[in-house]
C-alpha positions as CSV (number, residue, x, y, z in Angstrom):
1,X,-42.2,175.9,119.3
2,X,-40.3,175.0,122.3
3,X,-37.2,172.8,120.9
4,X,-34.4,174.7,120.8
5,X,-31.8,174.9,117.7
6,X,-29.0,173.9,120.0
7,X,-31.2,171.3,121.6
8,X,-32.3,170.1,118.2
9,X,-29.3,169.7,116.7
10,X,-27.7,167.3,119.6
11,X,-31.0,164.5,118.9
12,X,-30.6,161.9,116.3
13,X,-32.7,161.9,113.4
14,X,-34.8,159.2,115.1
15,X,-36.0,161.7,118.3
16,X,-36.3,164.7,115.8
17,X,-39.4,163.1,114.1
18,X,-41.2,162.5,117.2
19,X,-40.0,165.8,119.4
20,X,-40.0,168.6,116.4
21,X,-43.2,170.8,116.4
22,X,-44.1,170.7,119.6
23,X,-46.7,173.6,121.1
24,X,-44.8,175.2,124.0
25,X,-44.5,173.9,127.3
26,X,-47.5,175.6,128.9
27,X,-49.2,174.2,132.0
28,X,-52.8,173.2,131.0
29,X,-51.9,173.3,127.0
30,X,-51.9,170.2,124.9
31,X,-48.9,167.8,123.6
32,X,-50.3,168.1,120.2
33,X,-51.0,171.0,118.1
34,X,-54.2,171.4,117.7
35,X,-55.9,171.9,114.2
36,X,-56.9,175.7,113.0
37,X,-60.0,176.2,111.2
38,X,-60.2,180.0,109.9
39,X,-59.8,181.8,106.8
40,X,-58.8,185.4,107.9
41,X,-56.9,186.4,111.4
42,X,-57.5,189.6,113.8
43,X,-55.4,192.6,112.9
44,X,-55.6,196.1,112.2
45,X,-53.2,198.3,110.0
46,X,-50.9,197.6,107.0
47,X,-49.8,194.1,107.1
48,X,-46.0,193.0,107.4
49,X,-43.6,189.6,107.3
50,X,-44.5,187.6,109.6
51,X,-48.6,188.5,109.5
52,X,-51.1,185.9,108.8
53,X,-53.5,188.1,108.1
54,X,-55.3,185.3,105.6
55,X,-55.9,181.8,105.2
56,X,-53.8,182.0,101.6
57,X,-51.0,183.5,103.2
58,X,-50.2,181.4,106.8
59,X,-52.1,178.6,108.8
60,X,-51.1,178.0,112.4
61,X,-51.7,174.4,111.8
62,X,-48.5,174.0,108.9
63,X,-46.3,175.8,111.2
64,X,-45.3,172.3,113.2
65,X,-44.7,170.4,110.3
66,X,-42.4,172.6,108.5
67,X,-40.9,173.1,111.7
68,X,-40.4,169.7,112.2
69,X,-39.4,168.8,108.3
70,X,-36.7,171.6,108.2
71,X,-34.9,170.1,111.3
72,X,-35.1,166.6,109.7
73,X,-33.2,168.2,106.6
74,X,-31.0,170.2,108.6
75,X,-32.2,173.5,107.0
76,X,-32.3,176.5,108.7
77,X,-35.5,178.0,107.7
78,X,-38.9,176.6,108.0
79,X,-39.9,174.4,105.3
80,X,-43.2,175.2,103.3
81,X,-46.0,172.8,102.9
82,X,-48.4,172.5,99.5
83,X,-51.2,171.2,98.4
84,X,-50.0,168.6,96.1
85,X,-46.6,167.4,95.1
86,X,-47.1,169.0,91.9
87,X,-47.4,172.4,94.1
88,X,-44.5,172.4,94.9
89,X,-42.9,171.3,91.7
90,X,-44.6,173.9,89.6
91,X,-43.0,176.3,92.9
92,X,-39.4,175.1,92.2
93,X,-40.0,175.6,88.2
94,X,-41.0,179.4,88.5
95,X,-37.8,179.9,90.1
96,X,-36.4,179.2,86.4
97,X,-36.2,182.7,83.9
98,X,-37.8,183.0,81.2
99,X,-35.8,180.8,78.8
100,X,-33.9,179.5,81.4
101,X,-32.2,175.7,81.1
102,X,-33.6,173.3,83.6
103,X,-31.6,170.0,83.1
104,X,-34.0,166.9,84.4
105,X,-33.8,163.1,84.9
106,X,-34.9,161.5,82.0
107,X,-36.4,158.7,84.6
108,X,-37.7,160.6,87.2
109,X,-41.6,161.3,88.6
110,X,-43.2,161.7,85.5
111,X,-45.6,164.6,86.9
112,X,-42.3,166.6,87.2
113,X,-41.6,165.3,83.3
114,X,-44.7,166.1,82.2
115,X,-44.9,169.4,84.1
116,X,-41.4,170.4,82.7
117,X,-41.9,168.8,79.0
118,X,-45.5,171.5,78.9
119,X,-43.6,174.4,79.9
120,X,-40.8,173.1,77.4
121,X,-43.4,173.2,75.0
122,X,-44.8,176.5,75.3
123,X,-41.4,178.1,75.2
124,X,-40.9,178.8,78.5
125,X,-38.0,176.7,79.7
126,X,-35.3,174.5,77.2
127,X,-35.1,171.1,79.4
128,X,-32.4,168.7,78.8
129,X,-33.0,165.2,80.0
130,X,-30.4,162.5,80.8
131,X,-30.0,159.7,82.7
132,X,-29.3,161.0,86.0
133,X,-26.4,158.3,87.5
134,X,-23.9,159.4,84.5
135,X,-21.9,162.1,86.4
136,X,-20.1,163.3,83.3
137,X,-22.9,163.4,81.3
138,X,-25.2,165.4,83.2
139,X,-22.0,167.6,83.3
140,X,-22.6,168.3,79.9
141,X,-25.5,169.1,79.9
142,X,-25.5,171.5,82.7
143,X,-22.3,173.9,81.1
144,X,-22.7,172.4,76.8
145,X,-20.0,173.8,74.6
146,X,-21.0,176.5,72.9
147,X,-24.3,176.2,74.2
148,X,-26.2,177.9,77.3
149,X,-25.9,176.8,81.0
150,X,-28.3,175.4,82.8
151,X,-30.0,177.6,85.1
152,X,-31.9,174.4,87.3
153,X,-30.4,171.3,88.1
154,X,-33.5,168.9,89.1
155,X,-31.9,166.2,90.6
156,X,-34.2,162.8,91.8
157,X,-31.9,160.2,93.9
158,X,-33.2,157.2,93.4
159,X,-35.1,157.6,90.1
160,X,-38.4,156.7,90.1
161,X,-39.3,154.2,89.1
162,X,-35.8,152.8,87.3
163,X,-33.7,153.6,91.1
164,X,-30.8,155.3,89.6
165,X,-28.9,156.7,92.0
166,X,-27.3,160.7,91.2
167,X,-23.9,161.5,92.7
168,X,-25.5,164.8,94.4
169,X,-22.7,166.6,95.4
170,X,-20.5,166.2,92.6
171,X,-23.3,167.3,90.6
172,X,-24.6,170.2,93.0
173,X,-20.6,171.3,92.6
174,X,-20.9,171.6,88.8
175,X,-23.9,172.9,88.7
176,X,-23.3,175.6,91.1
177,X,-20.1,176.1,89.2
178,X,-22.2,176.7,86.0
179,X,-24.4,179.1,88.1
180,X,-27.5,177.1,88.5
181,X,-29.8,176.1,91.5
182,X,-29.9,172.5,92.1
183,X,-33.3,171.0,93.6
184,X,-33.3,167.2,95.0
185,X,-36.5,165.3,94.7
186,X,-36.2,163.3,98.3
187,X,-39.5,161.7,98.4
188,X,-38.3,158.3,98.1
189,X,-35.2,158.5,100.6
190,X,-36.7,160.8,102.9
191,X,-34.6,162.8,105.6
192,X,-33.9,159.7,107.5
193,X,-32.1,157.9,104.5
194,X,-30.7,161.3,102.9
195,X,-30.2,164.6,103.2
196,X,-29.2,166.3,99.8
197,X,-29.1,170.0,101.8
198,X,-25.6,168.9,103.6
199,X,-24.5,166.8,100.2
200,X,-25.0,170.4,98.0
201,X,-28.8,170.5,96.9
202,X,-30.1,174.5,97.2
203,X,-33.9,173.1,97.6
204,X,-35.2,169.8,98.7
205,X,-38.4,169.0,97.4
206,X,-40.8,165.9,99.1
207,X,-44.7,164.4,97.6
208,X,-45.6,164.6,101.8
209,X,-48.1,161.7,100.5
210,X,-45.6,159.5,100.5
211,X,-43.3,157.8,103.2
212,X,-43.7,161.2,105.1
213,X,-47.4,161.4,106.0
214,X,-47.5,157.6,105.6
215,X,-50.7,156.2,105.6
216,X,-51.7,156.9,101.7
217,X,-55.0,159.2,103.3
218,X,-53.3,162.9,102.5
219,X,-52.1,164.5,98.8
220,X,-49.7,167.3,100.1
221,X,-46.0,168.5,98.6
222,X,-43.6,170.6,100.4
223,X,-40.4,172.6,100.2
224,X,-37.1,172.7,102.5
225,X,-33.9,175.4,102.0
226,X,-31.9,177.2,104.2
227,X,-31.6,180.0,101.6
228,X,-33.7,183.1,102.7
229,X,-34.0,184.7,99.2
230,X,-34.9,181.5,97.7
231,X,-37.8,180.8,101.0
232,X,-39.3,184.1,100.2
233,X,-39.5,183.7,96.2
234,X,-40.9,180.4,96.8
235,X,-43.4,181.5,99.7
236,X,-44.5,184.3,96.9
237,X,-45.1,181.8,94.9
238,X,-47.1,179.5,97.5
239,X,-49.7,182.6,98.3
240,X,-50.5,184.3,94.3
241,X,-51.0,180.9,92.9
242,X,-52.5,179.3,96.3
243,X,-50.8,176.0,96.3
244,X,-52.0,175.8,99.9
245,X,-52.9,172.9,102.3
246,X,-55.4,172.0,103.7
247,X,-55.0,172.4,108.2
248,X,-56.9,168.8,108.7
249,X,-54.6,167.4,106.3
250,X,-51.2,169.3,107.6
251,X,-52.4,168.1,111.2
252,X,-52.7,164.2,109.9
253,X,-49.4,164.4,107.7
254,X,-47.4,165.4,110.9
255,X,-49.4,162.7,113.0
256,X,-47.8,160.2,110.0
257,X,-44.6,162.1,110.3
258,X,-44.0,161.2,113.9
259,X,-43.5,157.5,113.3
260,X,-41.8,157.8,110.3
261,X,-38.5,156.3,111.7
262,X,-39.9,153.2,112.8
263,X,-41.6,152.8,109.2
264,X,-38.8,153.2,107.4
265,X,-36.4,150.4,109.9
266,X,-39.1,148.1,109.2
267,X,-40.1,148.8,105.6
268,X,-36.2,148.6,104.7
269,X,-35.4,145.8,106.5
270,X,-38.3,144.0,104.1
271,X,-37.0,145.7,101.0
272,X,-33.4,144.1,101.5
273,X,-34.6,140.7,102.0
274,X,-37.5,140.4,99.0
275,X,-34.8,142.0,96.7
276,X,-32.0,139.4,97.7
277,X,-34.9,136.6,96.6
278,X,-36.0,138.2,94.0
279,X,-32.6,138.5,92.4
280,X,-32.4,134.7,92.3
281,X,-36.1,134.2,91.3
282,X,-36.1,132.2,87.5
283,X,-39.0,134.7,86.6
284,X,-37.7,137.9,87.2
285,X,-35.1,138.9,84.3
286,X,-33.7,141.6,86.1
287,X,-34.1,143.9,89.4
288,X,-32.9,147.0,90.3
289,X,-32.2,147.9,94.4
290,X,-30.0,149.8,95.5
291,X,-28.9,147.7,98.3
292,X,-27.9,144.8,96.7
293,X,-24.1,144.8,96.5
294,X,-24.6,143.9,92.4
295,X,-26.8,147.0,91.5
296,X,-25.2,149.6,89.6
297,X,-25.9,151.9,91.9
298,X,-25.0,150.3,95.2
299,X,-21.5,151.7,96.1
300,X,-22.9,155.6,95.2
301,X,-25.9,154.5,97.2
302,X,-23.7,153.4,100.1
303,X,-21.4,156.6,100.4
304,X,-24.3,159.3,100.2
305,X,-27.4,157.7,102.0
306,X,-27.9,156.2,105.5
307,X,-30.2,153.2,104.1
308,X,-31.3,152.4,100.6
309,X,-34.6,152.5,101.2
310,X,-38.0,150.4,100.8
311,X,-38.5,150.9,96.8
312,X,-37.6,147.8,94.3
313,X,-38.2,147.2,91.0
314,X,-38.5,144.0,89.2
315,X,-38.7,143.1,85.2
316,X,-40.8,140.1,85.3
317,X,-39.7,137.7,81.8
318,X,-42.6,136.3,79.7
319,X,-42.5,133.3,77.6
320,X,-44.2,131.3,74.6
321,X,-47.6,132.3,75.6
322,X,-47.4,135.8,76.9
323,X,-45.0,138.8,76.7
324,X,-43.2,140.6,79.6
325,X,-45.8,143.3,80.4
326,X,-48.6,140.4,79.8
327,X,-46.7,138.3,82.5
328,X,-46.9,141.3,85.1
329,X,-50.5,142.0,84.8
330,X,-51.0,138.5,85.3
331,X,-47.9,138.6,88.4
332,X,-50.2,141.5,89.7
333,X,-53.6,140.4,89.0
334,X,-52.4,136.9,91.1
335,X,-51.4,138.8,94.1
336,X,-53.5,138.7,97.5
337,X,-52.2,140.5,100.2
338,X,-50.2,143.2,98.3
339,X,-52.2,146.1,97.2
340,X,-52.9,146.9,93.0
341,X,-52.3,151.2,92.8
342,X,-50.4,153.3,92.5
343,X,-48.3,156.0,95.0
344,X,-46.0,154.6,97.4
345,X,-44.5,155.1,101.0
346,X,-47.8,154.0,103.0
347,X,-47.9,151.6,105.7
348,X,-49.7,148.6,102.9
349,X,-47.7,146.9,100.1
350,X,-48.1,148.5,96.9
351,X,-47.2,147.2,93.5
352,X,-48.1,148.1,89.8
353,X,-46.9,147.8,86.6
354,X,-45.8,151.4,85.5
355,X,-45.9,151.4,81.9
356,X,-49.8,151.2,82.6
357,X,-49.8,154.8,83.1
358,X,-49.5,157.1,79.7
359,X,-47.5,159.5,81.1
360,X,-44.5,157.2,82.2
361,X,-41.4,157.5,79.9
362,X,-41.1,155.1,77.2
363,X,-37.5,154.2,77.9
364,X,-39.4,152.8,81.0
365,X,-39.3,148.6,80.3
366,X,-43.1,147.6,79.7
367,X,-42.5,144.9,81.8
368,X,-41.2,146.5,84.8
369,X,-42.8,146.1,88.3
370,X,-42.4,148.8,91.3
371,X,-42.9,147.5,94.5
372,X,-43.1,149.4,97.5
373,X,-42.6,148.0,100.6
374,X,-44.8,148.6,103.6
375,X,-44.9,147.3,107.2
376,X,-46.5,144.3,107.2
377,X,-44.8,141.0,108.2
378,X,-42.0,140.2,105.2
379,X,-42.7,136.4,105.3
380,X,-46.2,137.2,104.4
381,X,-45.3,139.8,102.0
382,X,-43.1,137.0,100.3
383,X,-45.6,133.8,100.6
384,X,-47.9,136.4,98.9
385,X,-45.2,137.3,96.1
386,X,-43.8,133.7,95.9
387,X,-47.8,132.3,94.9
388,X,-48.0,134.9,92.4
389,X,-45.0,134.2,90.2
390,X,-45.9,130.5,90.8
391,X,-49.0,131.4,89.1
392,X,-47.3,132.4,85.8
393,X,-46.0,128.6,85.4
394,X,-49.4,127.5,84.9
């Protein structure tokens, strides 16, 4: 590619997106890179690093986006891009020993939970869960008394859904202390709000579906470190258990990436003023945002990250004639322009009431709302909110 490490490293955050993983400047040869449709590659005699030599192992097509990702996170090394989020989860996890400690949010993407809590299950890994924003407590869990250290910190900052925000480094410090690799889950602060490399993190981790790609039309994961020894264990791990992306989907997932700056300014800018009604609203018994000054997390929020993002979460409060989680179906049954699923980070408003899924934690409130901000006009977005919790008076 033709920017420079010295050259990269001089742009703000806000160029990198758009100039990272450019083809080289060639007379004739396109802006873009172009997307690579084969399977196997030319080449004769015993393959070595750096080879494609098969579609399993390398695709020309990734190469720009984890170019472009591992400048955004100020890593090093090339990032690697999966197939799925879970890819690259279930990646991180076989980096954990056999009987190995991996200490977890107890609120945190529940396919990581889930994926954690089988392998718990089956013997394979002792996991420890706690609630990620008390510092001293995940302290004892990662070096117990008596008991063995933790051999994986899996840090998520803010907590999906319940936006507790980690202290990163002073975690990443004990946890390095105890020994142990510390992976941050930055899906929902992306680069551009946080970059968990610089604050201590060995591996960041990102669901590319999300605010990255951008547009809810791609399921990939993908990997950032600046560690070589942990790049090439994870890489190994991409090709024997094939974790591997798609190159029309890498292609459209770095077409997303290159306005991700512009997404995020707008979608936060939204995000701050809905909360700051919200948090006044008589129907909504509590909220949880990062940015406003009374969340528990604010302060933490506002010494570690660059934004607070364009996640909130509201607990919408029943009455005589229906209960909390009755009152948010209804809340999201009523609204119009925001968008009923699930995922987060596209361009379109989404909102859902988590406990619907089976998988979510039960210390997650039944009655609890994640909205995820998009692009769209935040008057609208509010007229469209305002209606809806109208509706539950009636």
């Amino acid at each position: 590619m033709s920017l420079s490490e010295e050259h990269a490293a001089a742009l703000s955050p806000e160029t990198l997106v758009v100039a990272a993983g450019r083809p080289e400047r060639k007379h004739d040869e396109p802006v873009n890179p172009p997307i690579v449709l084969s399977s196997t590659y030319f080449g004769t005699g015993p393959l070595s690093d750096g080879d494609r030599g098969y579609g399993r192992y390398a695709n020309p097509t990734w190469d720009p986006f984890e170019e472009a990702l591992a400048k955004l996170e100020g890593a090093g090394l090339p990032g690697l891009l999966y197939g799925s989020g879970l890819a690259a989860v279930s990646s991180v996890l076989s980096l954990v020993p056999a009987g190995g400690v991996v200490v977890m949010p107890s609120h945190s993407y529940s396919g990581s939970l889930v994926m954690a809590s089988e392998l718990a299950d089956k013997g394979f890994i002792e996991l420890r869960t706690v609630d990620i924003s008390d510092t001293e407590a995940v302290k004892a869990l990662i070096s117990p008394e008596g008991g063995r250290k933790a051999d994986l910190l899996w840090l998520e900052s803010p907590t999906n859904p319940m936006l507790g925000i980690a202290d990163v480094r002073a975690l990443a410090e004990a946890a390095h202390a105890a020994g142990a690799l510390v992976v941050t889950d930055n899906t929902f602060s992306t680069p551009l709000v946080q970059q968990p490399l610089a604050l201590g993190s060995d591996v960041v981790l990102h669901s590319v579906t999300k605010y990255l790609a951008g547009h809810s039309d791609v399921v990939l994961g993908a990997l950032v470190t600046s560690n070589p020894e942990l790049r090439a264990a994870l890489l190994h791990h991409r090709i024997i258990h094939g974790g591997i992306a798609g190159p029309f989907e890498a292609w459209l997932a770095l077409r997303g990436l290159r306005t991700l700056a512009l997404r995020i300014e707008r979608s936060q800018a939204s995000a701050a003023v809905l909360a700051e009604r919200l948090s006044t609203h008589p129907r909504v018994e509590a909220i949880r945002y990062p940015g406003l000054a009374t969340d528990p997390g604010h302060q933490r929020a506002t010494e570690q990250m660059k934004g607070f993002g364009s996640i909130l979460c509201i607990q919408i409060a029943g009455d005589d004639s229906r209960s909390g989680a009755e009152a948010a179906d209804q809340l999201v049954r009523a609204l119009q322009l925001w968008l009923p699923a699930t995922s987060l980070g596209g361009v379109e408003s989404l909102i859902e009431r988590r406990r619907r899924h089976t998988a979510e934690p039960l210390s997650v409130p039944e009655n609890l709302v994640r909205l995820s901000v998009g692009i769209e006009n935040v008057e609208d977005l509010w007229s469209d909110l305002e209606q809806a919790l109208k509706s539950l008076d009636s």
